[in-house]
N, C-alpha and C positions, 0 to 999 in steps of 0.2 A: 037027724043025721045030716041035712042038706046045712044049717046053721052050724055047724059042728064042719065041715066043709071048706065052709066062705070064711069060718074065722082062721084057719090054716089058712086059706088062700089069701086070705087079707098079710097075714102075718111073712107067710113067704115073698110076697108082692112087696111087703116093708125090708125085707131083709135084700132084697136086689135092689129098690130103688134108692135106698140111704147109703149104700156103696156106693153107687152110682154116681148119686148128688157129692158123696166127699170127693171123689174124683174128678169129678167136674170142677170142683171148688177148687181143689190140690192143680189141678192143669190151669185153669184160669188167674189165681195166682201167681205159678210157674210164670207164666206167658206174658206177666206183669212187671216180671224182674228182665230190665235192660242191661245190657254190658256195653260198654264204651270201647269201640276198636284205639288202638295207638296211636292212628294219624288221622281223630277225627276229637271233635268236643263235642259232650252231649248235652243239650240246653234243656232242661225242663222248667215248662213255665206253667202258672196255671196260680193252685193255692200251694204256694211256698213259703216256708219257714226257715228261721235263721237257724233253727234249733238248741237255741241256749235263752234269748229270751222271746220266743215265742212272735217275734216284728215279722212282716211280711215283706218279702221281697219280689221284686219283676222276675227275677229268672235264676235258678240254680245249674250251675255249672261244672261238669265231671273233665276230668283227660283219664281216661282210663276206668276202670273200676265196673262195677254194678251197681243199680238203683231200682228201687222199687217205685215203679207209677201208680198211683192210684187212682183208680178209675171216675170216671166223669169229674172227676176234679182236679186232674192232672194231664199234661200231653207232653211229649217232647221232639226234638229234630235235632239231625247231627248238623255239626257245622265243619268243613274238611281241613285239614293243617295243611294240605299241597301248595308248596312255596308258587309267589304270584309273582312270575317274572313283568316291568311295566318298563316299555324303552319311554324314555325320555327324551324327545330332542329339542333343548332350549337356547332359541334365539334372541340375538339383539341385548342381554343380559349387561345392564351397566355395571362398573366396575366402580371402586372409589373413584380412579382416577376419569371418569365418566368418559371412558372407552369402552363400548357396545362387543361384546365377545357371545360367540358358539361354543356351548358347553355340552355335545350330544353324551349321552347317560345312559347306563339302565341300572334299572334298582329291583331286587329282588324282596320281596315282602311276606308274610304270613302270620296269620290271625296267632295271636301270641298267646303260649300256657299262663302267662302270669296269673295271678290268683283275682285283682281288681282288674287288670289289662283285659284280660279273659269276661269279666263282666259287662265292662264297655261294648266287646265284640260281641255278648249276647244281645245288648239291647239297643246298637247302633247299627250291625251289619246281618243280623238273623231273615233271613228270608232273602235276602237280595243276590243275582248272581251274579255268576263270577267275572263278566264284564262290566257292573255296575261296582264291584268292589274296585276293579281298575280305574275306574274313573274317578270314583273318591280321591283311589290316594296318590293319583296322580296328580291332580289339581291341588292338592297338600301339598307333593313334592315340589311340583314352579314353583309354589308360592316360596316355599325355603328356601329352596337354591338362588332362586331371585335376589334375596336377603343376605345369605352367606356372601355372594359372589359380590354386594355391594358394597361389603364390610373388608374387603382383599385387593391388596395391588395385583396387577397381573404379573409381574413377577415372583410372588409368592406362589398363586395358582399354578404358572407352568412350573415354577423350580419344587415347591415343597409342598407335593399332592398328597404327603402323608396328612400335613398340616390341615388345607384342603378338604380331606375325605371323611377326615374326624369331626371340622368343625360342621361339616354334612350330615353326618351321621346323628352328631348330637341335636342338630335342630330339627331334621327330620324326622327321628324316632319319637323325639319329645311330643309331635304332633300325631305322631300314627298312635301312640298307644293310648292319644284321647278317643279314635274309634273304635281301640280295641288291635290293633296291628304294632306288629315290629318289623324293625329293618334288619336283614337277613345281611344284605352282601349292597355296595354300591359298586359300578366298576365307568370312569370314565373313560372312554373312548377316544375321544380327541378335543382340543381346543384350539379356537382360533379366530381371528377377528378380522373387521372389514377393512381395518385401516394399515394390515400387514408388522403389525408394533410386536406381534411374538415373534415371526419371521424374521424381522431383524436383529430380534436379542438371541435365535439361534444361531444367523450367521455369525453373531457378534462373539458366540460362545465356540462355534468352529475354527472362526479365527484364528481364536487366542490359542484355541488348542494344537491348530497346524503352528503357530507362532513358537509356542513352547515345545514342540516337537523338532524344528530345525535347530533351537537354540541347544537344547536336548545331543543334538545329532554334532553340534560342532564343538561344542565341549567333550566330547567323547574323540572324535579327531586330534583335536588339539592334543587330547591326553595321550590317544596314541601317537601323537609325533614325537613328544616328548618323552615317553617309553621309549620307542626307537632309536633317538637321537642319545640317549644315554646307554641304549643296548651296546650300538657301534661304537661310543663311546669308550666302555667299559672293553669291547674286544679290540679295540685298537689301543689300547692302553696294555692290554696282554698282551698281542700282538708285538709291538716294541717293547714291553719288559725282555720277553724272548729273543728278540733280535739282538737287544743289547746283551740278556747273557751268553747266547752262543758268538756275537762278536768278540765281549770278553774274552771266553773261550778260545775263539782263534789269534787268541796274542796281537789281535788291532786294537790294544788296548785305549788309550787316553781319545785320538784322535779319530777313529771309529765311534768310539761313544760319544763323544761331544757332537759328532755328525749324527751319531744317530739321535742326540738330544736334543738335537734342535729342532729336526725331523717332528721329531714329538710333539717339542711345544707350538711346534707349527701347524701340524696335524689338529693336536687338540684346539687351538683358537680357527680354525676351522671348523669345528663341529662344532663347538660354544658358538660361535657367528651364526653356523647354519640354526640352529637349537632355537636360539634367541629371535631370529629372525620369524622360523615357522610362528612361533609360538607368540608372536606379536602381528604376523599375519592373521592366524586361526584367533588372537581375540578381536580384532580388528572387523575380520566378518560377521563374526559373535557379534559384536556391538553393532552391525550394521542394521543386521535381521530381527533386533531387538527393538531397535528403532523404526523398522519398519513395521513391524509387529504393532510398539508402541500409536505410530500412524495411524492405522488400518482404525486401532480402537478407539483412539482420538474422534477420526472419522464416523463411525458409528455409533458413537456417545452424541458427536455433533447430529449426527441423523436422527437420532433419540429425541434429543431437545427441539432440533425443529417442527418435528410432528407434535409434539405437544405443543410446543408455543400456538403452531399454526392452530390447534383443537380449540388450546384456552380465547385465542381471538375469534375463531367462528364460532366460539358460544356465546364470547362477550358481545361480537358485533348484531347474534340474533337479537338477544337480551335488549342492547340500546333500540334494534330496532323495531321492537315493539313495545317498546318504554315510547319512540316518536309516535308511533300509529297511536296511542293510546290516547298521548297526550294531544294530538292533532286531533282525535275525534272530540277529548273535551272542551279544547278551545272551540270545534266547530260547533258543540251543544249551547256553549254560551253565549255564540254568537248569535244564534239562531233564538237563543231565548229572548237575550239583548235587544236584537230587532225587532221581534214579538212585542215585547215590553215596549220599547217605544213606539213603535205603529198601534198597538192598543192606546198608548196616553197620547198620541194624535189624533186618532179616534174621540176619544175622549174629551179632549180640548175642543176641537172643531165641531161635536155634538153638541158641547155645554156652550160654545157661543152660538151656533146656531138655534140653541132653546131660547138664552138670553134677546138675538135680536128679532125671533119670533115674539116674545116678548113686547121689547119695548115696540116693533110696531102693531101689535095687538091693540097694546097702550095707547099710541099713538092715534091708530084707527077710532078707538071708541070715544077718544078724546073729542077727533073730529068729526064724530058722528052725535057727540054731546050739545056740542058749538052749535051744528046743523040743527038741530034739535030746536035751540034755543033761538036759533031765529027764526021759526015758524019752517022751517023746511026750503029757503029761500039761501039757494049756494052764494049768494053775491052778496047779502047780506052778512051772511056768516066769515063770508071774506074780510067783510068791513070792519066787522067784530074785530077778526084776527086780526087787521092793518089796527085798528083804533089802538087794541092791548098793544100794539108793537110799537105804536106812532114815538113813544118815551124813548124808545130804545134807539130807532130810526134817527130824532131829531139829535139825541146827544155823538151819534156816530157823524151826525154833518159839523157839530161841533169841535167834536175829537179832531176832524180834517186838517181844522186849522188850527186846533189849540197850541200845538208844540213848534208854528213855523215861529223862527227866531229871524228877526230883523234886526241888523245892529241897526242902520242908518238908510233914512228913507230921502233922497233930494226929490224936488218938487219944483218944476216950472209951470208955472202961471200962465197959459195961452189966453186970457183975459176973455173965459165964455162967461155967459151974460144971463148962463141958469139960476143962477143964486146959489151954486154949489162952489165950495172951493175944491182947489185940484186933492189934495190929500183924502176930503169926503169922497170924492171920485175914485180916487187909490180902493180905499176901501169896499166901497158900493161894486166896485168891481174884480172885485176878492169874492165877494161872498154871491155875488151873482155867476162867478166858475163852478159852484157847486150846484148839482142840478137840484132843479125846486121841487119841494114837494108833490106839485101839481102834476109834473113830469114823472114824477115819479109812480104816481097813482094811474096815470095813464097807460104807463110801461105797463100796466099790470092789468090794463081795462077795467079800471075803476074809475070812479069818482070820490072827492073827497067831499066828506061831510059838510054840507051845510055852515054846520056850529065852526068848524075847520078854518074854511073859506068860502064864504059869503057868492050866490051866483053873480050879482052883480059887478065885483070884482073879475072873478073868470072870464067871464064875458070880457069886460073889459079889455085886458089882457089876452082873447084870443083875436078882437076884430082888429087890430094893427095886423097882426101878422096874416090875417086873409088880406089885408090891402097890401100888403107885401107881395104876396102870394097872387095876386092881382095882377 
């Protein structure tokens, strides 16, 4: 009975908890399925398929609709379509004609339904807010406008902002819809620049228009004068028809109408004079105010050109001068190298001859420490050495003294001395006695000459006269 029991209670226990579990399953599912509101994109990212041939993709994107997530292997997030207003205020903005203008902006932007545009935006701008999506495409938009406004005279800019706005439009969007955005609305605000060059092409344009408005105003005069002057015309020409028929009428026939004809034609060249007159006065003014007109724009055409010229020569004249700074710094490199260079090959020089005459008196030295050497260590000897090797050179140098005197003609008087010499041997003996003697010479130098040389006996000789001189 008790088994009989538990297998009912098993079976009622199966019959509440497998409803149970469908239900769960049926709400867990439910709770799976997302819908996309209208002003938002739904990015699901996770394991995603192209669903045709089975490729995986970074991120599937909805505007609208319902999708099923699949659990642990699917997530999604909305991303908001709420238009992103971003002011823009761009200064300084070179122009073609490299005139520096203010272009203040605002631009209106929002993540775009496009089908690829829409994928950019899932995988360039997903998770970021909404003041970092401003600064993206902010920094997109200077860069554009920078570009547009360099590729425009400013003339075109202020006169043809339709032109202007499109060609904004299309450079701009072209860049927003690589992150995934489009451009909504641009609206310029104002423009204007530091050198006052739109200012003058306004007043230039006021001018002309007050210019074309008096010119306007006196043509219309004119015409009414001439209107007028034909009106009175016209009723003075009734006027005297009437006269003269009710003169006719009173039987003043011939000579009343001739008076009154003349009246007439007197009358009428009167109004024809006035008529002609006005009417060459009122063009007269006409042509003045035309000319004036003319002036004004002359003048501001001339104002035109001289702020340009003045721009193109303060470009040109930065330009040259830092063409001079340039070229003044490389002349002063080369100079500096130039002198480098030469004070190193002065260096150089004055090194290699002071090796050189380390050198030869190194040379020198050991020469004469050779000499020393070989005369047993005895300096006066060694001297002697040196004077002997020299003596060859010494005796042809007393020779060279006189070899080149030229005598044309020698005369010779006879004083009848009684040495046995004659006067011309005496000439000579005392030529060659002007040159100092050897012996003197060796003395100069506190030496003695050799022996082999000259003999002591001699020396002697020849010194004891001169101590009895000396006596």
């Amino acid at each position: 009975m008790f088994n009989f029991l538990s297998s009912d209670g098993g079976i009622v226990a199966l019959t509440v908890i497998i409803p149970l579990l469908l239900v769960m399953v049926i709400l867990l599912v439910a709770t799976r399925f997302k819908k996309c509101p209208s002003d938002k994109i739904m990015v699901v990212y996770g394991k995603v398929s192209s669903g045709k041939d089975s490729t995986h993709r970074s991120a599937k994107c909805l505007h609208g609709g319902v999708t099923f997530i699949v659990p642990l292997f699917q997530a999604y997030q909305f991303m908001d379509l709420t238009p992103i207003s971003i002011s823009v205020d761009l200064k300084s903005a070179l122009s073609r004609q490299n005139i520096r203008i203010d272009v203040p902006s605002i631009f209106t932007v929002g993540i775009s339904t496009e089908p690829g545009v829409m994928q950019n935006a899932a995988e360039r701008l997903l998770g970021l807010k909404l003041g970092q999506i401003q600064e993206l495409a902010k920094d997109i938009i200077f860069g554009q406008l920078r570009l547009v406004i360099a590729t425009m005279d400013i003339e075109e800019i202020n006169t043809n902002r339709d032109k202007f706005l499109d060609a904004v439009s299309l450079n701009v969007e072209g860049e927003l819809k690589k992150i995934g955005l489009r451009l909504i609305n641009v609206n310029v605000t104002d423009i204007s620049d530091e050198s006052g060059y739109i200012v003058a092409l306004g007043k230039e344009a006021a001018a002309k228009a007050i210019n074309d408005a008096k010119i306007s105003v006196a043509e219309a005069d004119r015409n009414g004068a001439i209107g007028e002057a034909n009106a009175k015309r016209e009723q003075r020409i009734q006027v005297a028809e009437a006269d003269a028929v009710a003169i006719k009428g009173e039987n003043e026939a011939k000579a009343a109408v001739a008076n009154s004809y003349s009246e007439l034609r007197q009358r009428k060249a009167e109004a024809e004079q006035r008529a002609v007159s006005a009417e060459k006065i009122n063009a007269a003014k006409a042509l003045e105010d035309a000319y004036a007109a003319e002036k004004m724009a002359e003048n501001a055409r001339a104002e035109r050109e001289r702020a340009s010229q003045e721009a193109d020569i303060l470009v040109k004249t930065r330009i040259e001068k830092e063409q001079v700074e340039l070229k003044a710094e490389a002349e002063a490199e080369q100079i500096r190298k130039k002198a480098k260079g030469e004070a190193d090959a002065i260096f150089a020089k004055m090194d290699a001859e002071a090796r050189g005459m380390r050198q030869i008196l190194t040379a020198q030295a050991e020469g004469l420490a050779e000499i020393v050497k070989a005369a047993g260590g005895d300096t006066n000897e060694a001297a002697r050495l040196m004077i002997t090797d020299k003596l060859e050179k010494i005796i042809a140098t007393q020779v060279e003294a006189i070899k080149n005197i030229k005598i044309d003609k020698v005369t010779v008087w006879d004083g009848g001395n009684k040495d046995g010499k004659t006067s011309t041997a005496n000439f000579l003996s005392g030529m060659l006695q002007s040159l100092p003697p050897l012996q003197d010479v060796f003395k100069s130098a506190g030496l003695e000459m050799p022996e082999i040389v000259a003999p002591k006996e001699v020396t002697e000789a020849k010194s004891e006269p001169e101590a009895e001189v000396k006596e």
